[in-house]
SEZA-790127 format. One record per residue: residue number from 0; residue in one letter; x, y, z of N, C-alpha, C in turn. Coordinates in steps of 0.1 Angstrom, whole numbers, plus 5000, padded with zeros to 4 digits. Layout:
// SEZA-790127
> NUM|A|X|Y|Z|X|Y|Z|X|Y|Z
...
END
This chain:
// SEZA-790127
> 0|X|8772|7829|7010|8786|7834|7009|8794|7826|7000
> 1|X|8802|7833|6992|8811|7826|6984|8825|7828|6992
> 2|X|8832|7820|6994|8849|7818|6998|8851|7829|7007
> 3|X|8863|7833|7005|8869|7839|7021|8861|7855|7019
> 4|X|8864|7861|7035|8860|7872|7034|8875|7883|7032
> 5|X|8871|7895|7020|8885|7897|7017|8886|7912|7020
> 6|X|8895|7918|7028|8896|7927|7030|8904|7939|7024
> 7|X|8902|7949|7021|8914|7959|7015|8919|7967|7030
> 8|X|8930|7967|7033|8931|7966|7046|8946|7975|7048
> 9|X|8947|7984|7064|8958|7986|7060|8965|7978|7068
> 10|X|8981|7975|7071|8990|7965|7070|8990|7970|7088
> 11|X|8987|7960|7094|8987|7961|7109|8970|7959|7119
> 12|X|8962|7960|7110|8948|7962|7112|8945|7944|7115
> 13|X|8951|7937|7108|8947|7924|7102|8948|7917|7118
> 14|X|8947|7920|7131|8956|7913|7141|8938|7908|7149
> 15|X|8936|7898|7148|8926|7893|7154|8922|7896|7169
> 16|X|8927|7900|7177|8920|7906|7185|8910|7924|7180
> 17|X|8912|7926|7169|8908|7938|7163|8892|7933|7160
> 18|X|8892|7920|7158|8877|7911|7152|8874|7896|7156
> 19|X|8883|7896|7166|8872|7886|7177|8866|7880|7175
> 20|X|8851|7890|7181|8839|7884|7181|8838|7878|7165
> 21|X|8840|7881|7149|8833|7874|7144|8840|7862|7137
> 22|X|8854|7861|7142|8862|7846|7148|8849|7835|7152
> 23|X|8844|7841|7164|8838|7833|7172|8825|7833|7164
> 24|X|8819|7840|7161|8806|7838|7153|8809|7828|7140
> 25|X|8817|7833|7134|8818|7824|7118|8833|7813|7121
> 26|X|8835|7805|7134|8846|7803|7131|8855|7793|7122
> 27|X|8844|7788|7107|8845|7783|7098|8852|7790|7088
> 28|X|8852|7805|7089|8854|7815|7079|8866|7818|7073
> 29|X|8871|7820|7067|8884|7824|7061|8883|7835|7058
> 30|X|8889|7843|7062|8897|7861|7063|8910|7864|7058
> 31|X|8902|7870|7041|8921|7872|7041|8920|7890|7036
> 32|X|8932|7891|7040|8940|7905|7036|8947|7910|7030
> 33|X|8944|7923|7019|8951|7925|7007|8954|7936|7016
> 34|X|8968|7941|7014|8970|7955|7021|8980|7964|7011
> 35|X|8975|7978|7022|8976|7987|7011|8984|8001|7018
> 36|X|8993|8002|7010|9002|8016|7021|8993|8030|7019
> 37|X|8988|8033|7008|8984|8046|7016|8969|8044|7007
> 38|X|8963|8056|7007|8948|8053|7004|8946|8055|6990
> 39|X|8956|8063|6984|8953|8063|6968|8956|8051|6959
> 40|X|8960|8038|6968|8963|8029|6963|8953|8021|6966
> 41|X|8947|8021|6971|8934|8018|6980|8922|8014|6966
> 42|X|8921|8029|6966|8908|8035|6958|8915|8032|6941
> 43|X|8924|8032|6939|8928|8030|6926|8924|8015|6923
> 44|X|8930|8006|6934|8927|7990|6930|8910|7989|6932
> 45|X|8904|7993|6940|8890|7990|6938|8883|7994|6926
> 46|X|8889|8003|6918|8882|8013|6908|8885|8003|6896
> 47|X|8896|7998|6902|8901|7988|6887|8897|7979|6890
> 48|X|8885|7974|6896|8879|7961|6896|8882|7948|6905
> 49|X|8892|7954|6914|8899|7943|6927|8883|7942|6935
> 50|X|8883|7928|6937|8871|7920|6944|8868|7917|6959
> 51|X|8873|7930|6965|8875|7931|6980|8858|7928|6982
> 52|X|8855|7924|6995|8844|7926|7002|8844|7944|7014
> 53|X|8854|7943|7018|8853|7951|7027|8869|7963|7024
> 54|X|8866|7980|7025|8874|7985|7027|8877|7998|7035
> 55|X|8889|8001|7035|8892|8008|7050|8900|8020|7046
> 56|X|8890|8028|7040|8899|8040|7038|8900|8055|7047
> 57|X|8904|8063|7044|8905|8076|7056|8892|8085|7049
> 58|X|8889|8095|7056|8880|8106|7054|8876|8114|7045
> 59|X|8893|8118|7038|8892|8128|7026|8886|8120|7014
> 60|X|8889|8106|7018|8885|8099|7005|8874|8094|7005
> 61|X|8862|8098|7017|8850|8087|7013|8841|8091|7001
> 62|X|8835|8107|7001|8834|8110|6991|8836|8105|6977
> 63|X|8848|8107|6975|8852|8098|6961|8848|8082|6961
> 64|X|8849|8073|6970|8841|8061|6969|8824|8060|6966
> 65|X|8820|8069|6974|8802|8071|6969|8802|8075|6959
> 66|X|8809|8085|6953|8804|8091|6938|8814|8083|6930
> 67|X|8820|8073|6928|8824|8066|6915|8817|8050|6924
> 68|X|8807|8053|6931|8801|8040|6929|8806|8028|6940
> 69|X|8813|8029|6943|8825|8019|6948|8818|8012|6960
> 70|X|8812|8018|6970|8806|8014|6983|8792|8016|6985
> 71|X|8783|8005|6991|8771|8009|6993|8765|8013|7006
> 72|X|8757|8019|7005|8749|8023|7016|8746|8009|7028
> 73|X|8750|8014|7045|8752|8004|7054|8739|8007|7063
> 74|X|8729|7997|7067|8722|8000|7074|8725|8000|7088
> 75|X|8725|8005|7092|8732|8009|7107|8724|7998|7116
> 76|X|8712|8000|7114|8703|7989|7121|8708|7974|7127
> 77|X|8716|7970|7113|8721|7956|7113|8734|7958|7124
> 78|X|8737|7967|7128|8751|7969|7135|8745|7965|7152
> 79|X|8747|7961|7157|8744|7961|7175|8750|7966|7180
> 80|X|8762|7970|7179|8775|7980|7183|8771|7993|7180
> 81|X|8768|7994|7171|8765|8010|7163|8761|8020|7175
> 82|X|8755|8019|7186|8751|8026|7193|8760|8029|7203
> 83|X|8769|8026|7203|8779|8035|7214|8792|8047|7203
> 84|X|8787|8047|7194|8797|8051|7185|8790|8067|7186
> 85|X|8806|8079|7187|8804|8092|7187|8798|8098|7176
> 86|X|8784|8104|7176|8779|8105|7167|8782|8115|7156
> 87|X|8793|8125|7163|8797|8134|7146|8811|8129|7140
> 88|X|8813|8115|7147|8821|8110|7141|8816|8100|7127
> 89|X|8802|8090|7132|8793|8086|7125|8787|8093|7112
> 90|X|8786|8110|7120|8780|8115|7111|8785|8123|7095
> 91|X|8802|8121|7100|8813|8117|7085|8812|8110|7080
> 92|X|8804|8097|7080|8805|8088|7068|8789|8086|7059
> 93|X|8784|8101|7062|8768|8104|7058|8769|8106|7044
> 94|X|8762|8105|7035|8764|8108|7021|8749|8108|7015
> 95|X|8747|8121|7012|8732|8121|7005|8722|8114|7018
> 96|X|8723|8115|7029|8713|8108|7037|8715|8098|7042
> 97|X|8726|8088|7039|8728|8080|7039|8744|8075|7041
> 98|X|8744|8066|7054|8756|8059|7059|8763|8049|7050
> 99|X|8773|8054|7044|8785|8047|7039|8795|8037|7046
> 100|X|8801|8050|7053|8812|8043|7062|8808|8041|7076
> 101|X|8814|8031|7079|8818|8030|7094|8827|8035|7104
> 102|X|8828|8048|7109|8841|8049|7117|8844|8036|7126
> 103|X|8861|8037|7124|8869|8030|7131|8876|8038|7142
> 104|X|8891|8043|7136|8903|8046|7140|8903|8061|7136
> 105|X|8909|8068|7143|8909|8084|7143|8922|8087|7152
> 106|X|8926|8100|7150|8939|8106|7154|8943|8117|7151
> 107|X|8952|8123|7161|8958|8140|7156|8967|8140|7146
> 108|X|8971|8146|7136|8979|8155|7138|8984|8166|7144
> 109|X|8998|8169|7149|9000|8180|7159|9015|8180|7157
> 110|X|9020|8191|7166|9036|8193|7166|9043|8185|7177
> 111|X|9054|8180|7175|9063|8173|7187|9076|8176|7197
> 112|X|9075|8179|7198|9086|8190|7207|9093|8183|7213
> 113|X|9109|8186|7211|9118|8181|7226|9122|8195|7234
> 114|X|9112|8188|7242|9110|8197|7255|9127|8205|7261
> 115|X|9138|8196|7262|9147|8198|7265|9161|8207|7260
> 116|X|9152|8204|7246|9164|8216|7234|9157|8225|7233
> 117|X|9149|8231|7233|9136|8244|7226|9129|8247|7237
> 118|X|9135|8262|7242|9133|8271|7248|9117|8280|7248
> 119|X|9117|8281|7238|9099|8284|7234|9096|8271|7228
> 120|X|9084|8265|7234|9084|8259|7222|9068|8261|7216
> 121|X|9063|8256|7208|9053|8268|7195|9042|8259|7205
> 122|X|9037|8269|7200|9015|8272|7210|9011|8271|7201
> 123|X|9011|8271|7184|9008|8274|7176|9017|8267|7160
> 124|X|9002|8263|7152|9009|8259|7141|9023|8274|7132
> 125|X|9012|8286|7137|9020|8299|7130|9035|8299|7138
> 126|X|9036|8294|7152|9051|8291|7159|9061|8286|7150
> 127|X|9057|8276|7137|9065|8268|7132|9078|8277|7126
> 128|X|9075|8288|7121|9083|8301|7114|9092|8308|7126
> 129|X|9090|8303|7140|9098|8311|7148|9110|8306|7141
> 130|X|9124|8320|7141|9136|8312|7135|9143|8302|7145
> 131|X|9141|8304|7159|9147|8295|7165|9147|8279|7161
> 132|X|9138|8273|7158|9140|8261|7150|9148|8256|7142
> 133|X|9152|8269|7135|9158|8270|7118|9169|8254|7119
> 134|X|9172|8247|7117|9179|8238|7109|9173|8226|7125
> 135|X|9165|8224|7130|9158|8212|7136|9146|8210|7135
> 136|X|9142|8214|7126|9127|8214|7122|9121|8204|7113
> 137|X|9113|8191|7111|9111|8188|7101|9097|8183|7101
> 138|X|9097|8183|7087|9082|8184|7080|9078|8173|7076
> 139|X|9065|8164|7073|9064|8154|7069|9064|8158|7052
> 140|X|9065|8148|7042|9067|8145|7030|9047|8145|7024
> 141|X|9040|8155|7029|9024|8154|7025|9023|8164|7021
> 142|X|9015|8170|7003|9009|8177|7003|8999|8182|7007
> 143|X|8992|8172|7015|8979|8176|7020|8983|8183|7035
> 144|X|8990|8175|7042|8992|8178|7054|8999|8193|7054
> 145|X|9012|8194|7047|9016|8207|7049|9005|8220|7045
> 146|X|8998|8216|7032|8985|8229|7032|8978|8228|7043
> 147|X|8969|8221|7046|8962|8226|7062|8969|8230|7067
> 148|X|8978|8228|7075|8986|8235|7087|8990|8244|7084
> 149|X|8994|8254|7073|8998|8261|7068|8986|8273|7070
> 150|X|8976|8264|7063|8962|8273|7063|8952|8277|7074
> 151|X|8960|8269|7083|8954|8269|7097|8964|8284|7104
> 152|X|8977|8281|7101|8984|8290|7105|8983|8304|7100
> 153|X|8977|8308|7084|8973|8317|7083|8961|8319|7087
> 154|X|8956|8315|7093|8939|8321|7096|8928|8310|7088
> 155|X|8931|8305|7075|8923|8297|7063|8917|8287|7070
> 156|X|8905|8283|7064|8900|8272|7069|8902|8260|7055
> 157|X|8910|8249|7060|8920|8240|7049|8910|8235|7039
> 158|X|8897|8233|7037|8891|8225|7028|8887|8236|7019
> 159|X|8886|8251|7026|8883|8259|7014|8886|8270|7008
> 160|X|8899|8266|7006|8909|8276|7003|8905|8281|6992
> 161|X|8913|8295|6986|8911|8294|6970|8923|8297|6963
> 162|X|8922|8300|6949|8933|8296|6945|8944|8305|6949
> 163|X|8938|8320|6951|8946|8334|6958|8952|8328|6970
> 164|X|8942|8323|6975|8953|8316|6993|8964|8306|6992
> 165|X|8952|8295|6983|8966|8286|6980|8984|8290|6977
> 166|X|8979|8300|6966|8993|8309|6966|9001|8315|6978
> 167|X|8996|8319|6990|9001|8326|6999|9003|8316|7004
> 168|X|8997|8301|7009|9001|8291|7010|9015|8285|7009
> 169|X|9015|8287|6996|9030|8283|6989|9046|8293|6993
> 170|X|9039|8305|6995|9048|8315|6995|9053|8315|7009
> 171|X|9046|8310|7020|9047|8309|7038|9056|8297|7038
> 172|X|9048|8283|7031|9060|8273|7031|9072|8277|7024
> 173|X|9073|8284|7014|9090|8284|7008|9094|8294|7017
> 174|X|9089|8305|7029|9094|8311|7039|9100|8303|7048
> 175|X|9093|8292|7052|9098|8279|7060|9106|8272|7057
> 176|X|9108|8269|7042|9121|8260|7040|9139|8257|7042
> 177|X|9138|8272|7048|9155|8272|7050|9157|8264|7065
> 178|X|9149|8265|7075|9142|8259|7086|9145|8247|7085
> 179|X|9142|8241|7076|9136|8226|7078|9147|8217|7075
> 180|X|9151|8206|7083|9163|8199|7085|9162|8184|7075
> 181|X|9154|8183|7074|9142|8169|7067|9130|8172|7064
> 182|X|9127|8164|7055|9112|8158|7052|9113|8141|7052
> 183|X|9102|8141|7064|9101|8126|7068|9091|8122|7059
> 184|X|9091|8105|7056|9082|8099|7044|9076|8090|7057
> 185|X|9081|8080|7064|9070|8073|7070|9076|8078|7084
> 186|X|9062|8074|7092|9058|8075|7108|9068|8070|7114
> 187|X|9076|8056|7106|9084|8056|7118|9093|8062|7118
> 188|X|9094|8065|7108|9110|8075|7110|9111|8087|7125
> 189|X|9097|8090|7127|9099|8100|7138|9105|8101|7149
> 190|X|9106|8091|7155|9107|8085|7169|9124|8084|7168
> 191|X|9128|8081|7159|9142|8082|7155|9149|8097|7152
> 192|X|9143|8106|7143|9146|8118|7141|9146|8128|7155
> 193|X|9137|8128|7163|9133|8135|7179|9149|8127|7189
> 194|X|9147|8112|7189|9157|8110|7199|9169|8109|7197
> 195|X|9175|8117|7182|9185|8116|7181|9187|8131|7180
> 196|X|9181|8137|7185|9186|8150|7183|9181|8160|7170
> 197|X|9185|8153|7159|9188|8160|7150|9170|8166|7142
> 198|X|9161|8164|7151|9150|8173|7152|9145|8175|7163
> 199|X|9141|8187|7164|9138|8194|7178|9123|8196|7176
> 200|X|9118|8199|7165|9105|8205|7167|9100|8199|7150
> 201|X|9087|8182|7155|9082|8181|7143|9072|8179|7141
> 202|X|9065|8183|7127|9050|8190|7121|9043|8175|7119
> 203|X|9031|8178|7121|9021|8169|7112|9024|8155|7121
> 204|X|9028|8153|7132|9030|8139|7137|9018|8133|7147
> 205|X|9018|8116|7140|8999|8112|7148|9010|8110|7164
> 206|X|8999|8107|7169|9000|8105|7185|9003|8094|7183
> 207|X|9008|8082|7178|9013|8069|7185|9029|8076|7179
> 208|X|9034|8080|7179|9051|8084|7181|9049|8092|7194
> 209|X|9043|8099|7194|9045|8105|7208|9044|8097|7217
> 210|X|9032|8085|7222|9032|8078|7232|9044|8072|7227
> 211|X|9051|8065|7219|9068|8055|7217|9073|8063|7226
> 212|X|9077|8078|7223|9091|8085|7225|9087|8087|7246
> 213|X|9074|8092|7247|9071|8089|7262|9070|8077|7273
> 214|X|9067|8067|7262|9074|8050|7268|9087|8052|7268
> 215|X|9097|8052|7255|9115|8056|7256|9117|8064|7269
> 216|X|9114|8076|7276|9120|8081|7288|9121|8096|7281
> 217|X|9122|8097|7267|9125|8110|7260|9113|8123|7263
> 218|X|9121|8137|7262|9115|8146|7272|9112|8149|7259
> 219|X|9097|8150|7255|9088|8157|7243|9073|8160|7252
> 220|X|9068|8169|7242|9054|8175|7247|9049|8175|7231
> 221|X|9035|8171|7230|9026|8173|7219|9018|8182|7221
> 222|X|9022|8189|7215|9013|8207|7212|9000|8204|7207
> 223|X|8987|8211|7215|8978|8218|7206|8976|8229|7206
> 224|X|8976|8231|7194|8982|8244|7187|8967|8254|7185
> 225|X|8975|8263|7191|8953|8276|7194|8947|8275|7184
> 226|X|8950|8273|7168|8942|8269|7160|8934|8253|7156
> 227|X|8938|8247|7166|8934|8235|7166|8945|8222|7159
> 228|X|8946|8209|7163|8956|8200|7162|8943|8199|7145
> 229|X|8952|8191|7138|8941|8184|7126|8938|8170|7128
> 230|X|8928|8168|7126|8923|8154|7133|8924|8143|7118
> 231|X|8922|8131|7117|8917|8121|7109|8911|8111|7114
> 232|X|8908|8104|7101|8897|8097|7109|8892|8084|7096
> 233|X|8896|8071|7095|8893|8061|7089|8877|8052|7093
> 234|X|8877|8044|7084|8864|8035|7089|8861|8026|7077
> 235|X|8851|8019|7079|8849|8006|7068|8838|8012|7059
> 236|X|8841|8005|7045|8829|8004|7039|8827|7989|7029
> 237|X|8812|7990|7030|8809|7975|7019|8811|7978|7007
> 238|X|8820|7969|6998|8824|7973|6988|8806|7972|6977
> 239|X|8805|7976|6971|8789|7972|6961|8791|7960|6947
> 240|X|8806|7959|6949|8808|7940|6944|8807|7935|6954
> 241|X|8802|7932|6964|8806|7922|6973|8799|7913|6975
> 242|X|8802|7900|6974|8796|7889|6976|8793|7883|6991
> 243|X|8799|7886|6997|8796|7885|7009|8788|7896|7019
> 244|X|8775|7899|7020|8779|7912|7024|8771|7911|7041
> 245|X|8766|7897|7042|8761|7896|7054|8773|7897|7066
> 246|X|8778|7890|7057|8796|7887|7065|8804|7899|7068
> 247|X|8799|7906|7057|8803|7920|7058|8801|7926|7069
> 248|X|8789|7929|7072|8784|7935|7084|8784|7932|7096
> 249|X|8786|7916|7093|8791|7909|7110|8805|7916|7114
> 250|X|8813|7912|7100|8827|7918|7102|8830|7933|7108
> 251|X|8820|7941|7097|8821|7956|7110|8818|7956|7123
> 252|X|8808|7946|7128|8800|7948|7141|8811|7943|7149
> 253|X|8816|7934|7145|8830|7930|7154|8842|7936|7153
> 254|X|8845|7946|7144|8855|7955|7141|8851|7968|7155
> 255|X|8838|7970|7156|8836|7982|7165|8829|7982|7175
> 256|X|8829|7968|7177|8827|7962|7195|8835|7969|7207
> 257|X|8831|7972|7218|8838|7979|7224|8853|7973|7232
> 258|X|8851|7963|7231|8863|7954|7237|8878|7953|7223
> 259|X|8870|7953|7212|8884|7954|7198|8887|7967|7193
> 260|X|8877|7975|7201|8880|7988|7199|8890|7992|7214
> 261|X|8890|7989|7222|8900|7996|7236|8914|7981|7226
> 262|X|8911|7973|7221|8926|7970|7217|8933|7973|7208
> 263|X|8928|7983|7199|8930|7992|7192|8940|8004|7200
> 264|X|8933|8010|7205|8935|8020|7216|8950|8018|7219
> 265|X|8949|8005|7230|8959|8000|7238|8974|7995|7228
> 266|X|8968|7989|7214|8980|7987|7204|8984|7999|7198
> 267|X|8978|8009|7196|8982|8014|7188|8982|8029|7191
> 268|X|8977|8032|7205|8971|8044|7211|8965|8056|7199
> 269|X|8954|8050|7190|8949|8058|7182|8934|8060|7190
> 270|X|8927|8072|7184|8914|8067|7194|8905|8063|7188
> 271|X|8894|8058|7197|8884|8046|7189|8870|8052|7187
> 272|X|8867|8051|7175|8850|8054|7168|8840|8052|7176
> 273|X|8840|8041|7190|8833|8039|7196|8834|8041|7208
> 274|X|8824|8052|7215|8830|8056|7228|8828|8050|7245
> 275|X|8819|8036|7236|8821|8026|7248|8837|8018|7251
> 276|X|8848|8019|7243|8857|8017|7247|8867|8023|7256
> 277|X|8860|8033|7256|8875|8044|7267|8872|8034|7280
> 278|X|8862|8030|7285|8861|8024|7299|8870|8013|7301
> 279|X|8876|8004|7285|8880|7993|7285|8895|7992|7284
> 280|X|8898|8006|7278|8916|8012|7276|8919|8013|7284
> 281|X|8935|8014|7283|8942|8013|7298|8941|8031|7296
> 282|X|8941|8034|7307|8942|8047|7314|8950|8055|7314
> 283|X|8964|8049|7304|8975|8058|7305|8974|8063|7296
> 284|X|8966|8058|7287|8964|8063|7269|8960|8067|7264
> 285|X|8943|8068|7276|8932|8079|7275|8939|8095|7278
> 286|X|8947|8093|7288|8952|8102|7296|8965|8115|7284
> 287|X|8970|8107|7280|8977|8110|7271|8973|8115|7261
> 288|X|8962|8104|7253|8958|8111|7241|8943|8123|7241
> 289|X|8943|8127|7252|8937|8136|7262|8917|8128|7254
> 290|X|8917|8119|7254|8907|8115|7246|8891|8112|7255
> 291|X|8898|8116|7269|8885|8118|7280|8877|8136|7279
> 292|X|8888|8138|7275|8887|8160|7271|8869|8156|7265
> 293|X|8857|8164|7271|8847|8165|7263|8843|8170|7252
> 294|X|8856|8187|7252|8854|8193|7237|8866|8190|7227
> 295|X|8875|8180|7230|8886|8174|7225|8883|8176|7209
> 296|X|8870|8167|7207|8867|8168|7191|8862|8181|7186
> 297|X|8861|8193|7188|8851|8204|7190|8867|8211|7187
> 298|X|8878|8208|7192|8891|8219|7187|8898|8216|7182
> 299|X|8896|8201|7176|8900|8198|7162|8899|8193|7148
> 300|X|8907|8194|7138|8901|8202|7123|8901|8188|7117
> 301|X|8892|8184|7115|8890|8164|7105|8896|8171|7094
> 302|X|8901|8163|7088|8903|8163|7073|8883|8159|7063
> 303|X|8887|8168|7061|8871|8163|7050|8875|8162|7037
> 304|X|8863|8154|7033|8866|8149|7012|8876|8158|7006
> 305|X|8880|8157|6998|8889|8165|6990|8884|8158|6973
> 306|X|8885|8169|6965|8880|8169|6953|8895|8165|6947
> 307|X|8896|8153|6938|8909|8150|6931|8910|8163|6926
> 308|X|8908|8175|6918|8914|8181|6913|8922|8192|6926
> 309|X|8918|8194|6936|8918|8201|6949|8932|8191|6951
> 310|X|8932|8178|6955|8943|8167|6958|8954|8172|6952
> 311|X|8950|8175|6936|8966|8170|6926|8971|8186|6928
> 312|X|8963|8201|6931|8963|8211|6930|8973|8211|6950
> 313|X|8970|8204|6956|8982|8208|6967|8992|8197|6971
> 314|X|8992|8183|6958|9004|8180|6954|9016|8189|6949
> 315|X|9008|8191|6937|9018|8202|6923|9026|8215|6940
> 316|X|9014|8223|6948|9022|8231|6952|9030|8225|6960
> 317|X|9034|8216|6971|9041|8216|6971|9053|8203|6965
> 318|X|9049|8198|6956|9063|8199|6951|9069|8208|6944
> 319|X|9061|8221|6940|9069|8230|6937|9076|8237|6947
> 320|X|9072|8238|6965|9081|8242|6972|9093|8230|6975
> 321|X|9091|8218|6972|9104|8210|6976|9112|8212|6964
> 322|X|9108|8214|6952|9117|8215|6942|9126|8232|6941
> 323|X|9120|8238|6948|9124|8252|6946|9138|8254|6955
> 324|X|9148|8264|6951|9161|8263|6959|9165|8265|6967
END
């Protein structure tokens, strides 16, 4: 091993009960953390030659790390944890035959309702158009997120649109825009926008605002929507610079132990890659994030790889709906 072990990481992951056990295994080691706000910042610094050992990106993006090289193939074998981990969750980070990533952390997207203003409130992503919403509605600031849901709501299945749909796509969201009160940029803003009133009904939000605003006392309901909530789903990979890579693997194995995985859970109520942890979460959070449900994952839509040109193709649309009048 050469010097510390270095992670590309996102900003909150770094909290040592997340990795424990390899504290206690290496406890000579030095761990440090470069962090990164969203994932194309991620995959940009690695591509430019940043000297991470270990990185932690979402779903759409693993794809692109195996085909520009970036991550190598993980023998699962070396993992002792690996065997409690849900296997079609595992089986997203397969590439040519072969395991890349490690699931971690996964989560919905879904709609958030204040139960107390909104008379109907939507069963359905296609609900989002009811006009009753019109000026408490808001949207998060994603091109990716608004096409699925959009494409869910028409019927489309989101990874494989084409360019005829994408259009109808565009044309449903600029039907929606008179509606929309905001477009939120970060997570936390949510929890703020719902208990102030000034949104009643909002798109695309993960489950840790919902459990905040249901700790607050605030009367909201998280919809899944008959076409299904959209799921995500992050995990590790060994970078193929990496100099460390024994350390590597210790470090996943203690990333997805079932005991740093329920603290996961319990911090951040996201759910865990490993499904020896639900025994170890507190019970209010299983319960909530309905994560005991057996076909839970079966009715909802992962984000899968996306092709940069697919990416920049449902940026451009919509910011051609936010730029439009």
């Amino acid at each position: 091993a050469t010097g510390p072990l270095l992670l590309l990481e996102w900003s909150g992951y770094e909290l040592p009960e997340f990795w424990q056990p390899f504290a206690d295994q290496h406890p000579d080691q030095k761990v440090d953390f470069s962090f990164f706000a969203e994932d194309a910042e991620a995959f940009a610094k690695l591509q430019t030659g940043f000297k991470a050992d270990l990185v932690h990106p979402c779903s759409s993006w693993w794809q692109l790390y195996v085909d520009a090289g970036l991550v190598q193939p993980i023998d699962t074998a070396r993992l002792s944890n690996f065997s409690g981990m849900r296997p079609e969750m595992s089986a997203m980070g397969v590439f040519g035959g072969k395991q890349y990533f490690i699931p971690w952390e996964w989560g919905y997207e879904s709609i958030l309702v204040r139960t107390d203003k909104v008379k109907n409130p939507p069963k359905s992503w296609a609900d989002l158009w009811n006009p009753e919403y019109a000026g408490h509605l808001a949207l998060w600031d994603s091109g990716e997120s608004n096409h699925a849901m959009t494409a869910l709501a028409l019927g489309f299945k989101p990874e494989q649109t084409t360019a005829a749909q994408d259009e109808l796509i565009k044309q449903k969201l600029l039907e929606l825009k008179p509606s929309v009160v905001t477009y939120w940029v970060d997570f936390t803003e949510v929890p703020q926008l719902i208990s102030s009133g000034d949104a009643w009904v909002v798109a695309n939000v993960w489950q840790d605002a919902y459990a905040t605003l249901v700790g607050d006392g605030v009367a909201v309901d998280y919809i899944t929507p008959s076409e299904g909530r959209l799921g995500w789903l992050c995990g590790y990979g060994i970078s193929s610079q990496s100099a460390n890579v024994n350390l590597a693997y210790d470090y996943i194995n203690a990333a997805i132990a079932p005991k740093s995985m329920a603290k996961m859970i319990d911090t951040y109520s996201y759910g865990a890659a490993n499904n020896s942890a639900l025994a170890l979460a507190d019970p209010k959070f299983i319960k909530l994030l309905q994560l005991d449900e057996p076909d839970i994952l079966q009715r909802t839509v992962f984000f899968n790889s996306i092709t940069p040109d697919r990416r920049k193709r449902f940026t451009n649309l919509w910011d051609e709906v936010k730029a439009a009048p």
